[in-house]
TORLOPA-251555 format. One record per residue: residue in three letters; x, y, z of N, C-alpha, C in turn. Coordinates in steps of 0.001 Angstrom, whole numbers. Layout:
 res    n.c1    n.c2    n.c3   ca.c1   ca.c2   ca.c3    c.c1    c.c2    c.c3
 ALA       X       Y       Z       X       Y       Z       X       Y       Z
...
% end
This chain:
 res    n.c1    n.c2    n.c3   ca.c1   ca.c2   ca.c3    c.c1    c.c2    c.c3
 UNK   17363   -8020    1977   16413   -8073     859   15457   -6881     938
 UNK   15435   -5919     -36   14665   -5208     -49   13249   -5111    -318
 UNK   12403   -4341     660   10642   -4892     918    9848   -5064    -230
 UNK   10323   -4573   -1658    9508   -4839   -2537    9865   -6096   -3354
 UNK   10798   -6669   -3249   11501   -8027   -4166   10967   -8708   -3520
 UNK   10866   -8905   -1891   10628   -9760    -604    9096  -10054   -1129
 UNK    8340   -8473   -1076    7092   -9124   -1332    6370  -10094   -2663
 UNK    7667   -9969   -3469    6934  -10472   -4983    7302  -11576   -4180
 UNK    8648  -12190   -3916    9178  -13772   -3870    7858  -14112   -2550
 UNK    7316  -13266   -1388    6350  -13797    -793    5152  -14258   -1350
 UNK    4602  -13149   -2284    3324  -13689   -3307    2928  -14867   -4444
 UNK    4473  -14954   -4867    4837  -16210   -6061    4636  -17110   -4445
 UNK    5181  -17597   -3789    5309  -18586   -3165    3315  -18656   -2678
 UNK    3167  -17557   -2212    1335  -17944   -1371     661  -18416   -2953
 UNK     717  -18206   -4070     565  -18628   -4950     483  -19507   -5533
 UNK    1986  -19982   -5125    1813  -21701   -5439    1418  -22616   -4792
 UNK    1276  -22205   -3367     111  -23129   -2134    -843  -22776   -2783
 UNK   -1309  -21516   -3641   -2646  -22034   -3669   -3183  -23050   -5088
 UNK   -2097  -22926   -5910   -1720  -24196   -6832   -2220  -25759   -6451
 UNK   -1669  -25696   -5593   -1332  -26869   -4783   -2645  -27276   -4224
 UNK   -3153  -26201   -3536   -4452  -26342   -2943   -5693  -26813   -3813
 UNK   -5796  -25915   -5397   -6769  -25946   -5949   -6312  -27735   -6762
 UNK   -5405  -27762   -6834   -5413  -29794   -7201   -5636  -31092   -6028
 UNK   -5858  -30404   -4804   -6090  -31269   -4202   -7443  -31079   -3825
 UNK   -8016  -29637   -4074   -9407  -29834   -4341   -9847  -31000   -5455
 UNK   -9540  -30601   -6647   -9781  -31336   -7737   -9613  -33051   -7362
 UNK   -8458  -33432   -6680   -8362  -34606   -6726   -9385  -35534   -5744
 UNK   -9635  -34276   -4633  -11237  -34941   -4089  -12754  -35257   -4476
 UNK  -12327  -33577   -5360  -13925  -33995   -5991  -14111  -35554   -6708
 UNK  -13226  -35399   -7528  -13143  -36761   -8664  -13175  -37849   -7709
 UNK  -12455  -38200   -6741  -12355  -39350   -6400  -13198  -39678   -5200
 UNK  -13593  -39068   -4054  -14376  -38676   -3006  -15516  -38115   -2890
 UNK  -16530  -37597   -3883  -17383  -37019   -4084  -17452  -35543   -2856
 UNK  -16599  -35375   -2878  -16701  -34111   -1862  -17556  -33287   -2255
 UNK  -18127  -33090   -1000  -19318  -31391   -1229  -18283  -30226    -619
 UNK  -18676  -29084   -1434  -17486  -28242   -1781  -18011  -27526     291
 UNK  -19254  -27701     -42  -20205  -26654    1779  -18841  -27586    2409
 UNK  -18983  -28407    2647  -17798  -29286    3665  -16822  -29092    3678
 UNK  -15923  -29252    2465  -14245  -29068    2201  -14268  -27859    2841
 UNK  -15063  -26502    2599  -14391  -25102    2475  -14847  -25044    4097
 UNK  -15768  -25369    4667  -15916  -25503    6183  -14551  -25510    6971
 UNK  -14717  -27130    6625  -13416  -27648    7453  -11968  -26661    7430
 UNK  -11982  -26294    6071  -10969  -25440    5582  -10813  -24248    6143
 UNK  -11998  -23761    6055  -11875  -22393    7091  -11590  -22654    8728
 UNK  -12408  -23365    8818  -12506  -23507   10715  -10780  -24349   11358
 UNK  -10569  -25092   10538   -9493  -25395   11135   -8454  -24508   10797
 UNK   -8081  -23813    9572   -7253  -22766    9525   -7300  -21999   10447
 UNK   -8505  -21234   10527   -8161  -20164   11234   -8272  -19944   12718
 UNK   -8776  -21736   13050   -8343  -21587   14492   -7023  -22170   14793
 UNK   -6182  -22735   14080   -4554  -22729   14367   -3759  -21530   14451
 UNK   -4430  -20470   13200   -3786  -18964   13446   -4131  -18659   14431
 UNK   -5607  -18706   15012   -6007  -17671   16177   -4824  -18347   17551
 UNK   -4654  -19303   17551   -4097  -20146   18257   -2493  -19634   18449
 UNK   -2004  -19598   17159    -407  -18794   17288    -648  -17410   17741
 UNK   -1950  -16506   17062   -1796  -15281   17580   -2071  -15134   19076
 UNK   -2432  -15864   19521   -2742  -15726   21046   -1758  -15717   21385
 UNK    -853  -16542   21203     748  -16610   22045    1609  -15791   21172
 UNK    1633  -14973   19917    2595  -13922   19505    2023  -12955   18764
 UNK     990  -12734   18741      -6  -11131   18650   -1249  -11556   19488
 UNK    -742  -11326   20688   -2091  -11353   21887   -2827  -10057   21591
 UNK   -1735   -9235   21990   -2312   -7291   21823   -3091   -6935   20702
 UNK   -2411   -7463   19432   -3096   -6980   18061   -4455   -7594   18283
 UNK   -4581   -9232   18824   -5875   -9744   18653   -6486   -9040   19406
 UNK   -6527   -8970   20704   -7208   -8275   21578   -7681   -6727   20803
 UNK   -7226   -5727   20568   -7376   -3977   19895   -8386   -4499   18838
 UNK   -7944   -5813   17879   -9101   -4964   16657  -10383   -5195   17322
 UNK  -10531   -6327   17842  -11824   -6493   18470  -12611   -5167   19481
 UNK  -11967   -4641   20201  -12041   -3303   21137  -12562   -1846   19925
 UNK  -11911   -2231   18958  -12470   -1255   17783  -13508   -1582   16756
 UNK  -14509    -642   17194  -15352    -962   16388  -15705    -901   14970
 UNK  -15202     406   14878  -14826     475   12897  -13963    -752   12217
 UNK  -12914    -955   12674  -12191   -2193   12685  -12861   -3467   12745
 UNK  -13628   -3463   13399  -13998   -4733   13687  -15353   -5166   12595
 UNK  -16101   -4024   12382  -16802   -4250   11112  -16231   -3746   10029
 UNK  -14682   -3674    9631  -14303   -3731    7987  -13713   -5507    7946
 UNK  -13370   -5806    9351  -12929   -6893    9201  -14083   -7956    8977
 UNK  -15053   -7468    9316  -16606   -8710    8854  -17046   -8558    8204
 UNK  -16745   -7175    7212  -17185   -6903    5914  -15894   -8116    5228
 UNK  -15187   -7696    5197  -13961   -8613    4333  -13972  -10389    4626
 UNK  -14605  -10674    5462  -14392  -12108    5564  -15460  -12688    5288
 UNK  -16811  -11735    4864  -17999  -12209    4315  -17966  -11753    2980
 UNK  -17432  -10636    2465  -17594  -10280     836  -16354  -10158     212
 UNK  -15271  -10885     860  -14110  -11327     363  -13689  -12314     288
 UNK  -13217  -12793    2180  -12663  -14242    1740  -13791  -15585    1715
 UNK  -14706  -15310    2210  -15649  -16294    2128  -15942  -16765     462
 UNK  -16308  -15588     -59  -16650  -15977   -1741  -15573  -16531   -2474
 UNK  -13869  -15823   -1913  -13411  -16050   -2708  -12568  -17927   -2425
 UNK  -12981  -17935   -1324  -12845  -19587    -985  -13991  -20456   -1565
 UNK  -15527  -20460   -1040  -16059  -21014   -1191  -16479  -21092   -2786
 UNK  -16747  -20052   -3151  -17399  -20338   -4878  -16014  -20600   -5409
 UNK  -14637  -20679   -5366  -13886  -20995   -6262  -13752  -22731   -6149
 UNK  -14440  -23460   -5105  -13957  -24830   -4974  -15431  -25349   -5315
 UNK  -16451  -24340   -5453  -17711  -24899   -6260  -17428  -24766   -7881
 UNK  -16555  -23680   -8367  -16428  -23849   -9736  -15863  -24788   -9891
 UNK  -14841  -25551   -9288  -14026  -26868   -9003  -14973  -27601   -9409
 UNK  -15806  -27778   -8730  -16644  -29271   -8578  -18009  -29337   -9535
 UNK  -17932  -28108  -10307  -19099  -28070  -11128  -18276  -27957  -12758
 UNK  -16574  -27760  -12770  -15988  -27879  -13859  -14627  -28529  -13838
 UNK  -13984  -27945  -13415  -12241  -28441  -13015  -11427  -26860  -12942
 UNK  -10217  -27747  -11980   -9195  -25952  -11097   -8896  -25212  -12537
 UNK   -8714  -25475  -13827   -8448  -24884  -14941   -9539  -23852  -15247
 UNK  -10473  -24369  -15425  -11466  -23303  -15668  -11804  -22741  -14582
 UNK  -11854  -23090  -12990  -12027  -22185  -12389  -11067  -21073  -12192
 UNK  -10405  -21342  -12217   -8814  -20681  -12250   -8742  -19477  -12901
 UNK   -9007  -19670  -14542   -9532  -19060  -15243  -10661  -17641  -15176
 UNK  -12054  -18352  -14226  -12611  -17760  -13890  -12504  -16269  -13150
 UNK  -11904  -17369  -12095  -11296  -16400  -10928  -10633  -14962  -10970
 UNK   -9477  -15854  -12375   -8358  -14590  -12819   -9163  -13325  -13480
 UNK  -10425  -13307  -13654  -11331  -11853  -14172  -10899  -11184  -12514
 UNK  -10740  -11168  -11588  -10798  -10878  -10252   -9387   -9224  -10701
 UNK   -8125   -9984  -11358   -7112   -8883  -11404   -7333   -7852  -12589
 UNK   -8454   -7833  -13152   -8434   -7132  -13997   -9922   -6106  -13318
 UNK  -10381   -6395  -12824  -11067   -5772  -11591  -10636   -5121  -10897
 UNK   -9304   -5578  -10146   -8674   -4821   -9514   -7680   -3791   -9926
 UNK   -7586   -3778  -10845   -6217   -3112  -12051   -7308   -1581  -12491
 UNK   -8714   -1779  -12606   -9462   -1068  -13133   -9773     -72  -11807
 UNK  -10034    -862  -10509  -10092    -292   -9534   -9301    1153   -8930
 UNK   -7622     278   -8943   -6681     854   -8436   -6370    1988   -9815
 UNK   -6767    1857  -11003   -6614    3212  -11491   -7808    4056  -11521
 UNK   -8919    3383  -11500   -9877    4497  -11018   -9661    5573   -9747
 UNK   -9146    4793   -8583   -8538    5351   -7311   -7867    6108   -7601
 UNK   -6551    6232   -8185   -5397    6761   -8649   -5380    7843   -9405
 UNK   -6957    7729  -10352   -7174    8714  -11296   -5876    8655  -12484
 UNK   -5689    7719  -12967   -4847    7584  -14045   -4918    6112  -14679
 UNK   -4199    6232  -15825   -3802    4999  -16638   -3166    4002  -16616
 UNK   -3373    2638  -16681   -2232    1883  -16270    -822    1961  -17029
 UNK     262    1848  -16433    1355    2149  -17168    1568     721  -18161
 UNK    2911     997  -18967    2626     236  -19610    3121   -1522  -19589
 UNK    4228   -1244  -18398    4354   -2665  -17721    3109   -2957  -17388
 UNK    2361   -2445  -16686    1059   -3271  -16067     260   -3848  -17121
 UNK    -213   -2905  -18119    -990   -3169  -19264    -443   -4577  -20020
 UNK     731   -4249  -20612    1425   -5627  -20738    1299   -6444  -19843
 UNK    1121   -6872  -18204    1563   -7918  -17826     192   -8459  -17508
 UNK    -579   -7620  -17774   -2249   -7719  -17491   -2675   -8088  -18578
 UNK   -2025   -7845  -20106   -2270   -8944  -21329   -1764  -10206  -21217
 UNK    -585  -10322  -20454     190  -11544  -20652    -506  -12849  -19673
 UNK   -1365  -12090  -18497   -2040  -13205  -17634   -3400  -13542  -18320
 UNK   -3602  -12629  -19146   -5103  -12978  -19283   -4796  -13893  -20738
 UNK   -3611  -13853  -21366   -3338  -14682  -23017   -3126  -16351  -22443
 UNK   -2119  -15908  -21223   -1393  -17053  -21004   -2392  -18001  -19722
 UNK   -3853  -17730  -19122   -4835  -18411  -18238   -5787  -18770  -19287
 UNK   -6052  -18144  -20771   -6817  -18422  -21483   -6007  -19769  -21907
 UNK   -4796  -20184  -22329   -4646  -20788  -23135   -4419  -21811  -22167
 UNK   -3769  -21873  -20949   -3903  -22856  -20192   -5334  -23558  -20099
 UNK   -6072  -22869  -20113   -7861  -23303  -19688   -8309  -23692  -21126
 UNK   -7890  -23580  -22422   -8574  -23934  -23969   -7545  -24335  -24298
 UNK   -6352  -24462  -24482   -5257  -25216  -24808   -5399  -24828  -26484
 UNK   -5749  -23664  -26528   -5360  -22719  -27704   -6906  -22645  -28643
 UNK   -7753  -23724  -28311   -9247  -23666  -29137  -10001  -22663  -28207
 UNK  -10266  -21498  -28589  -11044  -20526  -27940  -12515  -20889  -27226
 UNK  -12704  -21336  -28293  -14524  -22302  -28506  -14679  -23026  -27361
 UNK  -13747  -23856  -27112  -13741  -24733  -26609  -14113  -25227  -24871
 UNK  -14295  -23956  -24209  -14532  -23523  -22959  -15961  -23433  -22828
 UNK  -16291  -24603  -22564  -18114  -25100  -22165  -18340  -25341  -20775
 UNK  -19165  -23921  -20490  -19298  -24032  -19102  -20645  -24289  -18870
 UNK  -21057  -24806  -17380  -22035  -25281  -17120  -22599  -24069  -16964
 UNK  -24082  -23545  -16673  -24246  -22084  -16282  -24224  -21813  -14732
 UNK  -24040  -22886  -13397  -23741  -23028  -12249  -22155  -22721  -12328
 UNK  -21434  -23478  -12753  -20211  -22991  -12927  -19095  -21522  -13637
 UNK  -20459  -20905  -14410  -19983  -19494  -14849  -20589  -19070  -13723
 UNK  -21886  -18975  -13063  -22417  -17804  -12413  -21370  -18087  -10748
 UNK  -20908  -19349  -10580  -19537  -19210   -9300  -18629  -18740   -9990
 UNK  -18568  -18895  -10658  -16911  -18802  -10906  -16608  -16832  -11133
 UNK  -17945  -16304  -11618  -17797  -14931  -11481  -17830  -14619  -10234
 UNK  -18707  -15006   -9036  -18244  -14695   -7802  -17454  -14774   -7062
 UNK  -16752  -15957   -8082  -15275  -16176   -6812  -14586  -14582   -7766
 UNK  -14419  -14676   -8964  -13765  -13528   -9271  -13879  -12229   -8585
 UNK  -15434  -12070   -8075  -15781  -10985   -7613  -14996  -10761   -6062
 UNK  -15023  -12140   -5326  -14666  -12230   -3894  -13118  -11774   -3950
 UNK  -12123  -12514   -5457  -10700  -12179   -5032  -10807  -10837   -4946
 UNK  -11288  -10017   -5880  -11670   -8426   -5692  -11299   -7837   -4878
 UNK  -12654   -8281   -4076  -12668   -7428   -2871  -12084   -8087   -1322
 UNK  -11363   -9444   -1801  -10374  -10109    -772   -8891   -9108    -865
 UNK   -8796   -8436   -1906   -7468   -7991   -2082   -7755   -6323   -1569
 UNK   -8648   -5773   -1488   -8740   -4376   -1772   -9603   -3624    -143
 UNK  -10483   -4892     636  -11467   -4409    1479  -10277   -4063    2621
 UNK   -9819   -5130    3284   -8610   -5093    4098   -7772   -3653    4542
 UNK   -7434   -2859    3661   -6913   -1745    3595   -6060   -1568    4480
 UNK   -5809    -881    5901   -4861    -595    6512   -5010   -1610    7447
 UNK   -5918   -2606    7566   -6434   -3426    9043   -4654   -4343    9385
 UNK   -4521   -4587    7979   -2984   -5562    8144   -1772   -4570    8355
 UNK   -2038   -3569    8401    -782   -2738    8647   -1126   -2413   10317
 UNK   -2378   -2013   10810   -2630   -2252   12070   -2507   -3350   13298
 UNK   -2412   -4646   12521   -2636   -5966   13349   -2055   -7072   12511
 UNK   -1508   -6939   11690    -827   -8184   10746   -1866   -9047   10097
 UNK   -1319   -9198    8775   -1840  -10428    7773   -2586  -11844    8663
 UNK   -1827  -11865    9514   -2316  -13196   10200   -3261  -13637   10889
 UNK   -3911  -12003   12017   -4271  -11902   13013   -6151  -11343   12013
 UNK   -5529  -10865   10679   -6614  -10503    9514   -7687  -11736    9685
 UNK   -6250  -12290    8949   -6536  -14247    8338   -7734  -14917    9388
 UNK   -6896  -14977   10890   -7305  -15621   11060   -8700  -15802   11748
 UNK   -9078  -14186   12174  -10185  -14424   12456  -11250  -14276   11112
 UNK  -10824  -13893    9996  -11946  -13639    9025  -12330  -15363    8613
 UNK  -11468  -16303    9112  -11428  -17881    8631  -12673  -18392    9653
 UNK  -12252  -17961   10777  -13228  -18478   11927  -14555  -18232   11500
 UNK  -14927  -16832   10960  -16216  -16079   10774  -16726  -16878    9998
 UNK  -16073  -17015    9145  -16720  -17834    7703  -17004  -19064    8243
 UNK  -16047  -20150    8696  -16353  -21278    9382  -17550  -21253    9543
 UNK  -17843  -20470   10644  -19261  -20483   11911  -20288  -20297   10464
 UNK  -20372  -19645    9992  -21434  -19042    9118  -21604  -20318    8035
 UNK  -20324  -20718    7389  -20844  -21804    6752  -21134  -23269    7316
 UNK  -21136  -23130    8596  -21350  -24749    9139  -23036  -24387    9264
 UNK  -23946  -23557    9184  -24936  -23933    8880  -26030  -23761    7343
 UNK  -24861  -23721    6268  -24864  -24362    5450  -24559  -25522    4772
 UNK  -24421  -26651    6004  -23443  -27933    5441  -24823  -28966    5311
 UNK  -24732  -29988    4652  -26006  -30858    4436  -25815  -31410    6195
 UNK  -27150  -32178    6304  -26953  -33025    7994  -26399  -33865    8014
 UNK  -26697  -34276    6704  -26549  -35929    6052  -25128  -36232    5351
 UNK  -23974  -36169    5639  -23092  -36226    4591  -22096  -37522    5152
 UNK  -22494  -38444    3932  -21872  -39859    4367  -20210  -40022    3088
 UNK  -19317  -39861    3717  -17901  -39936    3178  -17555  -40760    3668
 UNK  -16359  -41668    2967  -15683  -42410    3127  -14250  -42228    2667
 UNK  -12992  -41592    3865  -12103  -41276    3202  -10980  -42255    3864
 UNK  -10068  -42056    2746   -9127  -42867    3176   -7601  -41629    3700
 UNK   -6471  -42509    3908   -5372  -41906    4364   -5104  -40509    3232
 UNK   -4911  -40984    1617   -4567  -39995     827   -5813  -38843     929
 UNK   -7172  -39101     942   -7971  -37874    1400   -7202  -37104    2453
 UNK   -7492  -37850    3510   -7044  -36886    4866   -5921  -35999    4461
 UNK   -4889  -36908    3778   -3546  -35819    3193   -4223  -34713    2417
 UNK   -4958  -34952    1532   -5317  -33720     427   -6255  -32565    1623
 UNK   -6486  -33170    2398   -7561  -32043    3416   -6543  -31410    4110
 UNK   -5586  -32009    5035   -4766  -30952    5452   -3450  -29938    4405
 UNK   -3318  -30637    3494   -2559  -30018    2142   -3331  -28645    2003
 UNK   -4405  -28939    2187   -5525  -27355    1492   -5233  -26844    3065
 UNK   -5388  -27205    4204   -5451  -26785    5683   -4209  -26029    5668
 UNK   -3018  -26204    5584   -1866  -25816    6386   -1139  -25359    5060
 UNK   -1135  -25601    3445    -591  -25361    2468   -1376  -24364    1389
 UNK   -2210  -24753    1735   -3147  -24141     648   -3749  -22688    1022
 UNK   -4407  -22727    2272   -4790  -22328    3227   -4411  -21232    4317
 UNK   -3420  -21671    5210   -2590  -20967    6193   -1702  -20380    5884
 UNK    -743  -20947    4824     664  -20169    4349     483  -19366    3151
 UNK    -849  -19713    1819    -815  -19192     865   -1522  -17817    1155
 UNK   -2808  -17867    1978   -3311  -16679    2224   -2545  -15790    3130
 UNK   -1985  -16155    4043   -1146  -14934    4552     103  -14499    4325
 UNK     652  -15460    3511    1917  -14846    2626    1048  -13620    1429
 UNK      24  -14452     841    -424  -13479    -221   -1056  -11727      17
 UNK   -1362  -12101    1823   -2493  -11112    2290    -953   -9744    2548
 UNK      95  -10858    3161    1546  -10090    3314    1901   -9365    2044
 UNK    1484  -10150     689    2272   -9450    -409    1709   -8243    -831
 UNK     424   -8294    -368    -443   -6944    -711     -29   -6038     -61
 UNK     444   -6452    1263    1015   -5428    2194    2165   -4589    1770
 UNK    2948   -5585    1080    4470   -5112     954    4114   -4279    -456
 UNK    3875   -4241   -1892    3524   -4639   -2935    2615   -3702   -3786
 UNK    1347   -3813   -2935    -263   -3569   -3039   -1014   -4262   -4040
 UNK   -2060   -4376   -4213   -3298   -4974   -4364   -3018   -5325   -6052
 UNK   -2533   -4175   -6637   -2795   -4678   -8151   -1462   -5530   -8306
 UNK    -126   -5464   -8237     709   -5868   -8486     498   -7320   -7747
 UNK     186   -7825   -6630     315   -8764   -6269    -955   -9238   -6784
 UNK   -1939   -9112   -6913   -2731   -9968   -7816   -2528   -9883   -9073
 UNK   -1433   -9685   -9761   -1058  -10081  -11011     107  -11202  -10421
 UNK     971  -10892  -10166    1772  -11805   -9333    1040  -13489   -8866
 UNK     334  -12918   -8340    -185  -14478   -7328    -997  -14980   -9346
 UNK   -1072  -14458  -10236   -2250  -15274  -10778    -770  -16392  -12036
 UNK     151  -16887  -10978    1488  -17625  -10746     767  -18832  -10516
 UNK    -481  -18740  -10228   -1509  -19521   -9408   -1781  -21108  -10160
 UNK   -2162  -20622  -11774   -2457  -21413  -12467    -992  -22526  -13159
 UNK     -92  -21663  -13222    1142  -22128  -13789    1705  -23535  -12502
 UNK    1325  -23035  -11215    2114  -24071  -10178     743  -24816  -10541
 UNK   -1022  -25002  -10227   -1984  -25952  -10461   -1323  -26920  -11459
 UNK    -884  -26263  -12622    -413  -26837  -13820     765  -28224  -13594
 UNK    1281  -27549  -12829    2775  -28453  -12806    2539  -29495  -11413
 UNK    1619  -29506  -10731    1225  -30175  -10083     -35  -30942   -9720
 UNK    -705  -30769  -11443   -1505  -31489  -12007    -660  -32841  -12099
 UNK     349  -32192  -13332     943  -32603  -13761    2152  -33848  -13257
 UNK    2488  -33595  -11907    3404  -34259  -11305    2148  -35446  -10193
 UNK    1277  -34691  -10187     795  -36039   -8846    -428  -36419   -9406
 UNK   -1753  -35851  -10717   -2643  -36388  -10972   -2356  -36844  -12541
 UNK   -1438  -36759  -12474    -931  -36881  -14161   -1117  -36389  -15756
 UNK   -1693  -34992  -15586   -1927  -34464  -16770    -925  -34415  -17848
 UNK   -1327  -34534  -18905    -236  -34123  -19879    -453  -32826  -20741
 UNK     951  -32403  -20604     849  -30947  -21353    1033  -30851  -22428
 UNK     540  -30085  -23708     526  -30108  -25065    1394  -28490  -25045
 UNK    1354  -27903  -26674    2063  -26883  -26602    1591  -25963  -26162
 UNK     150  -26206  -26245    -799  -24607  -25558    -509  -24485  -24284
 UNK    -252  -25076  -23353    -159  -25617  -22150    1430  -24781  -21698
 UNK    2114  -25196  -22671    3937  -24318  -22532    3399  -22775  -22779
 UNK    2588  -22802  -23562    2182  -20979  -24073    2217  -20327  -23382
 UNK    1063  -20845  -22718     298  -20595  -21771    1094  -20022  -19971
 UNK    1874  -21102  -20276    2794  -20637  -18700    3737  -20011  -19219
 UNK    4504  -19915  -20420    5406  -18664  -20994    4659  -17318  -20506
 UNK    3643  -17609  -21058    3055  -16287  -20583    2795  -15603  -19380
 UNK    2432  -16576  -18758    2240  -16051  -17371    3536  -15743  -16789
 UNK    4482  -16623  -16752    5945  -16226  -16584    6467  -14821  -16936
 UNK    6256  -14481  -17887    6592  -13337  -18396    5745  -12110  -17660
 UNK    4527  -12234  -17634    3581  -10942  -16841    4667  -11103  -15311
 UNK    4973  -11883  -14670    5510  -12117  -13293    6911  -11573  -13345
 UNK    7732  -11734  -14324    8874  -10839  -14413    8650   -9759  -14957
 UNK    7509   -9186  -15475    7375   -7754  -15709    6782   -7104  -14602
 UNK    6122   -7621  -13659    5815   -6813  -12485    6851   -6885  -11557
 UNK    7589   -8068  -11944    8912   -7907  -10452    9609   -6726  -10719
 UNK   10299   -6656  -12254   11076   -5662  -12910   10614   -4362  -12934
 UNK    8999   -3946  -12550    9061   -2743  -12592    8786   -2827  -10965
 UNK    8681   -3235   -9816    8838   -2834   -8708    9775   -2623   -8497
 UNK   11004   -3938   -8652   12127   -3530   -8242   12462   -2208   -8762
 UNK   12178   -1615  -10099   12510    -752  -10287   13028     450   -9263
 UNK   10853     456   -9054   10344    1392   -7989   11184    1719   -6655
 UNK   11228     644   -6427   12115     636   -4691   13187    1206   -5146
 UNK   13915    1334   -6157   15347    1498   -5741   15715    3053   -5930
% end
């Protein structure tokens, strides 16, 4: 399989963990009153001490070097405080102050950020696959999130002013990183930027937090832990690798289409036609970026 097909089929897949992830957020808030400071805690700290845990026993060396480097070691605490931290934590507060649709939504301003970025860098125009597939995510997340009434998207003003920061965090979750994963792997990135955040947000958690969960909670907590979490971010952090930054964040925003269908299958949404549009569309931006990589590679 050649490295650029590999990386789309890697990014669609971290994508749809994070599908997966953002409905089992949803299904806590509603039913568990979850505080988002907690979920994204737990979420971080146990993730990324299971990675640190594998990398010890199969990237000892990589873990050990970035730490020994110091430039390294502060791009990597730049990125896990003005990347993945925001782009975890404020996207599961837009959750809980609206629903994964509109945050989702939110979020997806993040690839058109980055699209603007990478041709500013580049000093050129986006071509015209991109342009197209960068209309087709932003037609087909609108209509998923308004189900075709434009109007209709009433946000709280807590929930616009997160939901632009999580946009802001995917940003610079996709772009700060730079060569650190080609130095030490996606994983060894992951997993200490998870730990950082952990530590930092456990003294933002209330003192007081009285839950009562049952068996299906615990499932939806490790679902986000080991699915949402562990495999979606470092497959996705991989696809940037293989890929780069703009293409795979058009790719991963696959994101909303799997939320959709697994709304749909375990909390029971029903889909209307805006709803089919809507993932036509996104479908389509995802085979126009596969089709012009593959191009590329060959």
């Amino acid at each position: 399989m050649k490295p650029g097909f590999r990386g789309v089929i890697i990014t669609i897949i971290g994508a749809c963990g994070w599908g997966f992830s953002g409905a089992c957020g949803q299904y806590l808030f509603e039913n568990y009153n979850m505080n988002a400071y907690w979920l994204t805690t737990i979420r971080m700290m146990s993730a990324g001490i299971i990675l640190m845990i594998f990398n010890f026993f199969y990237e000892k060396e990589k873990s050990m070097n970035i730490l020994k480097n110091r430039k390294d070691l502060f791009r990597l605490i730049l990125f896990a405080i003005l990347g993945l931290l925001p782009a975890q934590l404020f996207y599961l507060l837009t959750i809980s102050y609206s629903n994964a649709g509109t945050a989702t939504v939110l979020q997806y301003i993040g690839p058109v950020m980055i699209m603007i970025y990478v041709c500013f860098n580049d000093r050129r125009s986006p071509t015209k696959c991109e342009f197209m597939a960068l209309l087709f995510v932003v037609l087909g997340t609108l209509m998923l999130a308004t189900r075709g009434d434009f109007g209709s998207l009433a946000l709280s003003p807590r929930a616009l002013f997160y939901g632009i920061l999580s946009a802001i965090g995917l940003f610079l979750y996709s772009v700060l990183p730079g060569d650190l994963m080609k130095k030490y792997g996606a994983k060894v990135v992951a997993g200490y930027g998870m730990v950082f955040d952990g530590v930092i947000l456990k003294g933002f958690m209330p003192e007081n937090i009285n839950l009562t969960l049952d068996i299906n909670a615990y499932l939806a907590i490790i679902g986000i832990v080991l699915v949402g979490t562990i495999g979606a971010f470092v497959l996705y952090l991989q696809g940037v690798l293989e890929i780069g930054a703009s293409k795979a964040s058009m790719i991963a925003s696959v994101e909303p289409v799997s939320a959709s269908l697994f709304a749909f299958l375990w909390l029971g949404t029903i889909f209307v036609k805006a709803d089919v549009i809507g993932i036509t569309f996104i479908i389509a931006a995802v085979l126009l970026v596969s089709s012009f990589n593959k191009n590329k590679g060959s």
